[in-house]
C-alpha positions in Angstrom: 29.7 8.5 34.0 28.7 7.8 30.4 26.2 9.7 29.1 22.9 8.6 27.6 22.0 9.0 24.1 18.6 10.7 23.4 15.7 8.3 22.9 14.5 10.2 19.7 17.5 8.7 18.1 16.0 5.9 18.0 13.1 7.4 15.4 16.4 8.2 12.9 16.9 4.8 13.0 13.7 3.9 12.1 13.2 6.2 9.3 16.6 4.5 7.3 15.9 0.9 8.1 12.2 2.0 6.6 14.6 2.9 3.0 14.8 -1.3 2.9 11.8 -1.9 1.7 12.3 0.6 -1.6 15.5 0.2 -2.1 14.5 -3.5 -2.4 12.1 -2.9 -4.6 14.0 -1.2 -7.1 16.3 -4.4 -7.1 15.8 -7.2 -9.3 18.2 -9.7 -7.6 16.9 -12.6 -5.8 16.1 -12.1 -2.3 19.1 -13.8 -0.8 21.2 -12.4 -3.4 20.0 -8.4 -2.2 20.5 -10.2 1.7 23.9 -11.8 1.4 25.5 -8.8 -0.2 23.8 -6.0 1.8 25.3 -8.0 5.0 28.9 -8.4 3.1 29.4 -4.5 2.5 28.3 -4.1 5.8 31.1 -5.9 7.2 33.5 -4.0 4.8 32.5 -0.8 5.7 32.7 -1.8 9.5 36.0 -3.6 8.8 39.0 -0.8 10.0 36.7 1.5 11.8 36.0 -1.5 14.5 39.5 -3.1 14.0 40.8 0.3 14.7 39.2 0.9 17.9 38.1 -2.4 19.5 40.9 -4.6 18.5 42.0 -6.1 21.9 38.2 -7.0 22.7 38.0 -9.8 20.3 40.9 -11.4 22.1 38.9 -10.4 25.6 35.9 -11.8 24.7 34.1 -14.6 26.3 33.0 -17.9 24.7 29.5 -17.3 25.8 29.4 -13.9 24.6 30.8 -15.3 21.0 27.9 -18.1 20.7 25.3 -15.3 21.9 26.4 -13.3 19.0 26.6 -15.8 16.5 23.1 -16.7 17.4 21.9 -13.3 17.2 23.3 -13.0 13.6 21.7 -16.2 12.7 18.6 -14.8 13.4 19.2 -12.0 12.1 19.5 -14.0 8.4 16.8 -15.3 9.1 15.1 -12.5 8.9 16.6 -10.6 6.2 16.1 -14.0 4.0 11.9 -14.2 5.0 11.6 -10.6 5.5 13.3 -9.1 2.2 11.3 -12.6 0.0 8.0 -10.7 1.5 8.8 -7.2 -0.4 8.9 -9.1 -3.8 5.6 -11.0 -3.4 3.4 -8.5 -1.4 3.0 -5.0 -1.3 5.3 -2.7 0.8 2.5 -2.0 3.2 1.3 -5.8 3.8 5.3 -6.7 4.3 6.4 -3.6 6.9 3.0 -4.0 8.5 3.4 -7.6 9.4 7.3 -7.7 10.0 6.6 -4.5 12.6 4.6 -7.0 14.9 7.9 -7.9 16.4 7.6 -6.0 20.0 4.5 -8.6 20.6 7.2 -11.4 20.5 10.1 -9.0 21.8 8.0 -7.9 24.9 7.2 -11.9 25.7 10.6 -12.9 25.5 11.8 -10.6 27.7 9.1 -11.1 30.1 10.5 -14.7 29.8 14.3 -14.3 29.8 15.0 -11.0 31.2 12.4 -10.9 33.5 10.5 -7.6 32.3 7.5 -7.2 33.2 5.5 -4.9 30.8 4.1 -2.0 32.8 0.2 -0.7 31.5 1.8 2.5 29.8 3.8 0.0 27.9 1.0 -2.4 27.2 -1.3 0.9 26.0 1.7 2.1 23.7 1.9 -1.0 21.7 -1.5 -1.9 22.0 -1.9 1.4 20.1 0.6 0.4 17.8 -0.5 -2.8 17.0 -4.0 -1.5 16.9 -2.5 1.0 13.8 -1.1 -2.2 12.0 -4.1 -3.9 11.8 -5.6 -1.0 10.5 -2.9 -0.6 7.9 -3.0 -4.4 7.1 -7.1 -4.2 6.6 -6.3 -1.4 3.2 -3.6 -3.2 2.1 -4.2 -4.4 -1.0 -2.9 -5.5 -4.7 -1.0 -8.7 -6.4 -2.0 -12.2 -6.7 -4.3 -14.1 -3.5 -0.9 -16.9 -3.1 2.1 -14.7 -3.6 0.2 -12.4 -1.5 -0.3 -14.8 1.6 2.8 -16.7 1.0 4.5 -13.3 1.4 2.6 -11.8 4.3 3.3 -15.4 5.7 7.3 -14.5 5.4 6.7 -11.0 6.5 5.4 -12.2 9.9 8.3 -14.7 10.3 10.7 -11.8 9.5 8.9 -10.1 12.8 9.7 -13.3 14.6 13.3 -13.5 13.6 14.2 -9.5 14.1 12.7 -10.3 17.7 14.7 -12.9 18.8 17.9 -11.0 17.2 16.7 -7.5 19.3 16.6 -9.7 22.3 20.1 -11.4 22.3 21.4 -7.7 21.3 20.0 -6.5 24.5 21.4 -9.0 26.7 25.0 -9.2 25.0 25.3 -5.1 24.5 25.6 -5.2 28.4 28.8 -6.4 28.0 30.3 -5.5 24.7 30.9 -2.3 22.4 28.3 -1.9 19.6 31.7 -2.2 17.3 32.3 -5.7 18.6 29.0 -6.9 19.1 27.6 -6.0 15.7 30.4 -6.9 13.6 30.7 -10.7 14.8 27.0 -10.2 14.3 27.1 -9.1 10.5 29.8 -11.2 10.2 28.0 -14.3 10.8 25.0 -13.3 9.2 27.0 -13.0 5.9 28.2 -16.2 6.3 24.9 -18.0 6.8 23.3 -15.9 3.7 25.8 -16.5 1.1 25.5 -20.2 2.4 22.0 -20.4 1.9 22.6 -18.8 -2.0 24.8 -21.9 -2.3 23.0 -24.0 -0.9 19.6 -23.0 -3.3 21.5 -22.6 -5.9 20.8 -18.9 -6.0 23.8 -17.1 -8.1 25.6 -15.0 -6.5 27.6 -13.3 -9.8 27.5 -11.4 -12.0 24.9 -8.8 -11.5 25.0 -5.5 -13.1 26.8 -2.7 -11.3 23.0 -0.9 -11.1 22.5 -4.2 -8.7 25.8 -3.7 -6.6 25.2 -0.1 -5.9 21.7 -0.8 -4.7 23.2 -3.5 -2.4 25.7 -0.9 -0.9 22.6 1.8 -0.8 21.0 -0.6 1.6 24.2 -1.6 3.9 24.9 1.9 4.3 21.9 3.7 4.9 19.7 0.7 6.2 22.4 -1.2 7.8 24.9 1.3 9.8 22.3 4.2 9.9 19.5 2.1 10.9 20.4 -1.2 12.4 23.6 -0.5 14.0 22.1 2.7 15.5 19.5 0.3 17.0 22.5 -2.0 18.6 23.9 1.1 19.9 21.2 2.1 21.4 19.7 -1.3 23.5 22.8 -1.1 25.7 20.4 2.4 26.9 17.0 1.2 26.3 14.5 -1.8 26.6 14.4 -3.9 23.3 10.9 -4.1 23.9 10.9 0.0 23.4 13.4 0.0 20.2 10.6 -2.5 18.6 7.9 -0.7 19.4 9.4 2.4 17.9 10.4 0.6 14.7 6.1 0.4 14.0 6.8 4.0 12.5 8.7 1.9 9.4 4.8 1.6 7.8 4.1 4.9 8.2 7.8 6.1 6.5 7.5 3.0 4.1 4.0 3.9 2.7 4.8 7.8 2.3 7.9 6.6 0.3 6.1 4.2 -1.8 3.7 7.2 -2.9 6.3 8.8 -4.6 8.4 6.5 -6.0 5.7 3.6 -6.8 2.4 5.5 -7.2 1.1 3.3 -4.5 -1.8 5.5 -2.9 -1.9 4.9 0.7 -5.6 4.2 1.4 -7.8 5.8 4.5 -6.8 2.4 6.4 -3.1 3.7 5.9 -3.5 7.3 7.2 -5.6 6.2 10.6 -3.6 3.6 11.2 -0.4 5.2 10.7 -2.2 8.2 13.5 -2.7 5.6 15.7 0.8 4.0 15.4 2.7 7.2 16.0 0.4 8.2 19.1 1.2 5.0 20.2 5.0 5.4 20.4 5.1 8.7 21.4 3.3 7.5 24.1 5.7 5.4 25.3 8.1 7.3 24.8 7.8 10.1 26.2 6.2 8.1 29.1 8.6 5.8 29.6 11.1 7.8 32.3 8.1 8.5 34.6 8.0 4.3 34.2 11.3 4.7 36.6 9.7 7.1 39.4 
């Protein structure tokens, strides 16, 4: 019997996907630029490791399965391309904040598609959650009134996007490796990034190798440490609990920020980012006796 990965993994994934919104920062490559390439170096490093060990389930795998993840990585370059646009026109807080409302849209799809009712333990942790966002999102402050709202604007899209994306991965994951599933995945989002740098006439060379190493920083750490760990782990566990856990990428975000931007998380920050963490602790911890 295959044995179930501890929950608290998920947290670890978290806390690298939360290196995205610095490492972004530092860039100064448009947004699809920074999006296309962190998916393409992705792919690369996945390339022999996956070839290597699930080679015969590409030829296995069913056409529905293949659309399921082609949509899946469609949405997710959807959401790198709103989400990663919101870093350069808001601050860091506003932008993780916003894009961490995603289990509100994750945990009404499912009730939709999969049929998951949300129990009241699950309703109390995110309501905490979501309670700490708000919080959060009342400090935040800094940067002109219209890049500011067009950018919280793209931020909450990218919470809509990673949703949709979390919820295909949880439905196709039954089925296929994490190898499989998120290569095709990556795969496709690359595609759809680079043609939507073509297509806005965005340049995708030269850039400066301080530009290149930045995009590999974020495929690496952000991408296999953070996302991939995520599509690992949704075969095991509720999407709706891997996006409520992802509300700690505020809290990591903001800490980060301190040090490398001098932005001084307010009061609002520090309660809200309490209240966030009690939240998903709460869930998760609580979530086996969910099973009783």
């Amino acid at each position: 019997m295959e044995k179930t990965p501890s929950k608290y993994w998920i947290l670890a994934g978290t806390f690298f996907t939360s290196l995205s919104s610095i490492i972004i920062r530092f860039s100064n490559a448009p947004a699809l630029a920074i999006s296309a390439y962190r998916m393409l170096f992705t792919c690369l490093m996945l390339l022999f490791p996956v070839l290597y060990r699930n080679k015969n389930e590409f030829s296995e795998i069913s056409a529905k399965d293949f659309a399921l993840c082609a949509a899946s990585g469609f949405f997710l370059a959807l959401h790198y391309a709103s989400w990663i646009s919101s870093i350069q026109m808001t601050t860091i807080a506003n932008s993780t904040v916003l894009v961490a409302c995603s289990p509100m849209f994750v945990a009404i799809l499912n009730f939709f598609i999969m049929k998951e009712r949300p129990s009241y333990r699950m309703v109390i942790g995110i309501a905490m959650s979501l309670a700490g966002t708000f919080i959060i999102a009342m400090g935040s402050a800094g940067g002109s009134q219209n890049s500011m709202m067009a950018g919280n604007v793209l931020a909450f899209l990218g919470a809509i996007f990673v949703a949709v994306y979390l919820v295909i991965g949880g439905i196709v994951r039954k089925r296929l490796s994490a190898g499989t599933y998120v290569f095709i995945v990556y795969s496709v989002s690359a595609v759809v990034l680079f043609a939507m740098c073509i297509a806005g006439n965005i340049p995708i060379y030269p850039y400066p190798a301080r530009e290149f190493v930045l995009f590999f920083a974020l495929a690496f750490f952000c991408s296999i440490l953070g996302h991939t760990v995520y599509n690992y782990l949704v075969k095991y566990f509720s999407s709706t609990l891997i996006s409520v856990s992802t509300l700690s990428e505020p809290i990591f975000a903001s800490i980060m920020a301190l040090f490398f931007f001098s932005e001084i998380p307010t009061l609002y920050t520090l309660a809200g980012g309490i209240i966030i963490l009690a939240g998903i602790f709460y869930y998760i911890v609580t979530q086996n006796k969910e099973k009783i």
